[in-house]
C-alpha positions in Angstrom: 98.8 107.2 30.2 95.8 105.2 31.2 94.1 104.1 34.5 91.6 102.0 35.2 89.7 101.1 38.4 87.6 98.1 39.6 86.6 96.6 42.5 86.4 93.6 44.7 83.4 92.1 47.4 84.8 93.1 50.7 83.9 89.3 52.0 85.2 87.5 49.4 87.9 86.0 51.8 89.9 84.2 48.6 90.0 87.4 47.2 92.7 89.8 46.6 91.6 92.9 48.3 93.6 95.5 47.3 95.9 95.0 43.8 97.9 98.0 42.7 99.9 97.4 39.3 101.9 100.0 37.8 100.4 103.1 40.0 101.5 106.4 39.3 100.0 109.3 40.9 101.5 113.0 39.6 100.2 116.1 40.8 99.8 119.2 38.6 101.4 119.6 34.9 104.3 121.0 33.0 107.2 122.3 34.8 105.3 122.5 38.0 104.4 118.1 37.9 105.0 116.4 41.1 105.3 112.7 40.8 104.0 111.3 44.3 104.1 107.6 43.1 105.5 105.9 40.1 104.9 102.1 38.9 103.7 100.9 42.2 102.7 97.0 42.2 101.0 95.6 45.1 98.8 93.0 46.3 97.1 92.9 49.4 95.2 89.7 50.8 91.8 89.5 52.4 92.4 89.6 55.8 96.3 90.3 55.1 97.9 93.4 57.7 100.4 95.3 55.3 103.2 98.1 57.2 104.1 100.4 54.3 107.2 102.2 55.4 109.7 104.7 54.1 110.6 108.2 54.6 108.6 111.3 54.8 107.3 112.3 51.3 107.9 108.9 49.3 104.1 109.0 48.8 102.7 106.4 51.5 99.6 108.8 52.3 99.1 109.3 48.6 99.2 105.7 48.1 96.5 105.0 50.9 94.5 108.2 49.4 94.1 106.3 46.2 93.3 102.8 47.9 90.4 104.9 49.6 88.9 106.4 46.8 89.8 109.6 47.6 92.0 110.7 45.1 92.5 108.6 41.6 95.4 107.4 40.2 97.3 109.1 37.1 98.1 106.0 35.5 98.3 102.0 36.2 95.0 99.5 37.2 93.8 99.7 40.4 91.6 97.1 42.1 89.6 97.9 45.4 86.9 96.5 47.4 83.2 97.6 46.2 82.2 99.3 50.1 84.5 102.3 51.0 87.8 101.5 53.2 87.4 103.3 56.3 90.3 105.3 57.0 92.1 106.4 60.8 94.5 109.0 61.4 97.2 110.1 63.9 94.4 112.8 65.2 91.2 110.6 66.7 89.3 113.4 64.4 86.1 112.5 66.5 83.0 115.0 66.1 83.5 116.9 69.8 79.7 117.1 70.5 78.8 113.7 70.5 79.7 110.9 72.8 82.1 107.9 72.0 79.1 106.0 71.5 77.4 108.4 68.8 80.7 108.9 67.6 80.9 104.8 66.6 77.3 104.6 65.4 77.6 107.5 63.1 79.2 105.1 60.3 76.4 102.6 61.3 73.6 105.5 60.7 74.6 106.0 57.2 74.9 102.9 56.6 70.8 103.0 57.6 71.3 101.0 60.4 68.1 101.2 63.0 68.8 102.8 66.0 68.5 100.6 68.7 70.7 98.2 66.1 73.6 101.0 65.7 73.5 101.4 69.3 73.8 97.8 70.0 76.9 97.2 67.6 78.3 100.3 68.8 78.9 98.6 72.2 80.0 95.5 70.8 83.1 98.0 69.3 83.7 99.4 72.4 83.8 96.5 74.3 86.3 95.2 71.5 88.3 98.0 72.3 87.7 97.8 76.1 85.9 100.6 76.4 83.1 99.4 78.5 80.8 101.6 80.4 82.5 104.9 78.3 79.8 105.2 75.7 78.3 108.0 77.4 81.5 109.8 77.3 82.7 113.0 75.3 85.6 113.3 74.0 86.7 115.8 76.0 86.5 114.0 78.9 88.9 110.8 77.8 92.3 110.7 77.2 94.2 110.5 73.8 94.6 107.1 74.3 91.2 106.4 74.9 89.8 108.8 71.9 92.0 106.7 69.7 90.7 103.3 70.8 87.1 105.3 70.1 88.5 106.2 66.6 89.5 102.4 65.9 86.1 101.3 67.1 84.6 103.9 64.5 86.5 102.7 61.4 85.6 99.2 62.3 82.3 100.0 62.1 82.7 101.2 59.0 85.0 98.6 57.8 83.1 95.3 58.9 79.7 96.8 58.9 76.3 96.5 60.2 76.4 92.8 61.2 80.1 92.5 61.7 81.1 90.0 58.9 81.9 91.8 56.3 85.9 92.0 56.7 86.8 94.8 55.1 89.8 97.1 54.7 91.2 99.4 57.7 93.4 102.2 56.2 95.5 103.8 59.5 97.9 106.1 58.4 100.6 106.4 61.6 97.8 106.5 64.1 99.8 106.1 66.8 102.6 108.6 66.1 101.2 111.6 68.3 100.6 109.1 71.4 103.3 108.7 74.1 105.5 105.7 73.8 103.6 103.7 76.8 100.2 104.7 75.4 101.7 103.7 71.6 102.7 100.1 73.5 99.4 99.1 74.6 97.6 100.5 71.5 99.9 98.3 69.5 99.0 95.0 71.0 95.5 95.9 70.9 95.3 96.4 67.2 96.9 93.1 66.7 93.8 92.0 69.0 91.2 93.4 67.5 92.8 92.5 64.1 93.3 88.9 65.0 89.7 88.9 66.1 87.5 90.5 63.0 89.7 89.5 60.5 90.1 93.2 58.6 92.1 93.7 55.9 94.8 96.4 57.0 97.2 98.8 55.7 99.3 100.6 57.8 101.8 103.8 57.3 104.5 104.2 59.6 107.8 105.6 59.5 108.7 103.4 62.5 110.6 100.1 61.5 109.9 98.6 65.3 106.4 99.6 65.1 106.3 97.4 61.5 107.9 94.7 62.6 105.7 94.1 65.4 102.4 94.3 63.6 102.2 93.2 60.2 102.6 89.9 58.6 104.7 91.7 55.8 106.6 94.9 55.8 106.5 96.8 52.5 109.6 99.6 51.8 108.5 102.3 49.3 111.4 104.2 47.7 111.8 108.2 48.2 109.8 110.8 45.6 108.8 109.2 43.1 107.6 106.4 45.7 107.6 102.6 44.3 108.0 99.5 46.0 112.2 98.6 46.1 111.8 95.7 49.0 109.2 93.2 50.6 109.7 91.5 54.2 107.6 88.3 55.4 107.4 88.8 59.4 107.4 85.2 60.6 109.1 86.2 63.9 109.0 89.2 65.8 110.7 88.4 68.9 114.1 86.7 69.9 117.6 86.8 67.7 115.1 86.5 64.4 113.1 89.4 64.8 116.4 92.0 65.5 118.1 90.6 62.7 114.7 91.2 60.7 114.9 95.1 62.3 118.4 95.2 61.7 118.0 94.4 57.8 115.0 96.9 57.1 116.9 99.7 59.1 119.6 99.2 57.4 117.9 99.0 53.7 115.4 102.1 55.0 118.7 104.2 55.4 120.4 103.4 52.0 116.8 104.4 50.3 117.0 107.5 52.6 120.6 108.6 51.6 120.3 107.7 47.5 117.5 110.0 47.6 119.7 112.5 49.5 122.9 112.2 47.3 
């Protein structure tokens, strides 16, 4: 099997900024091969907000992993921007000795941003996350909600760059699962803020169907081990009668893919 990999301007807005066709990803070899992903075909737009979704182990952090560059794909062709996705996890993973605002500029330092210029941007993410006034701060000293708006201002840096404009893709792989359901809530509708207001490219994993539904624009289902793509959803409503009968139907097709794979 063959794979090849190419890549795609990160501001080319027309463009396609992610395109996975006919992914496989298998681990090891012989009788001890793991398949992780198997003919996966996906586009994602510039500027697009994907929910991949499916049950634990169907491959949806391998999947994100290869977007990323940090693993490569065992077969299939695999097209992804030309600057590296920036990536945020359920853990705010934040370096412990600097503040939220060095935290946010590190991205913006190896980038070879000047200093007062990182430390300028820097704000302008914190502010996007309304973090004002908390640049100072360690992240000891602010809550998990808080770190976690920090950690969304860091991959934005990293995803939009040193002037802001470059779009980019935001990889966020369930990084509200560990936060309390009120906390989860308000970090919700401020993704869909920030998102609405830089224009990111973003790919989500979640395991929540509610959590999908609310933020992307389409809702992707991968199947269990060997994970592939078995249904699509556009979300054009996410309130009212339409948006339960949307949350109804991918419930309802998440739990047949969950009991075929357990039969």
């Amino acid at each position: 099997m063959s794979t090849t990999t190419s890549a795609v301007p990160v501001n080319d807005v027309s463009a396609t900024a992610v395109r996975l066709a006919g992914i496989g990803k298998t681990f090891g070899s012989g009788a001890d091969a793991v398949t992780a992903l198997q003919g996966v075909d996906l586009d994602v737009s510039a500027g697009e907000f994907v929910c991949l979704l499916g049950a634990s182990g169907c491959g949806k952090s391998t999947l994100l992993n290869l977007v990323a560059g940090l693993d490569e794909p065992t077969s299939g062709e695999l097209v992804r921007p030309t600057g590296s996705p920036s990536f945020m996890f359920q853990e705010s993973a934040l370096l412990p000795w600097l503040t939220a605002g060095r935290n946010v500029e590190l991205p913006l330092q190896l980038s070879g941003l000047s200093r007062s210029a990182r430390r300028a941007r820097a704000a302008e993410l914190l502010s996007l996350v309304r973090l004002d006034g908390l640049a100072d701060k360690r992240p000891h000293e602010l809550s998990g909600g808080m770190r976690q708006r920090v950690a969304l201002a860091r991959a934005l840096a990293a995803a939009t760059g040193p002037d802001g404009t470059g779009g980019g893709v935001l990889l966020m792989d369930e990084p509200f699962a560990a936060l309390d359901a009120i906390t989860r809530d308000v970090l919700q509708g401020e993704l869909l803020r920030v998102w609405d207001a830089t224009g990111t490219t973003v790919i989500f994993v979640t395991h929540d169907v509610r959590e999908a539904v609310r933020l992307a624009q389409r809702v992707v289902l991968l199947s269990s081990r060997p994970g592939t793509v078995v249904a699509e959803w556009q979300v054009t409503e996410r309130h009212g009668a339409v948006g339960e009968q949307l949350h109804d139907d991918i419930t309802s097709r998440l739990r047949q893919v969950i009991a075929s794979h357990a039969a």
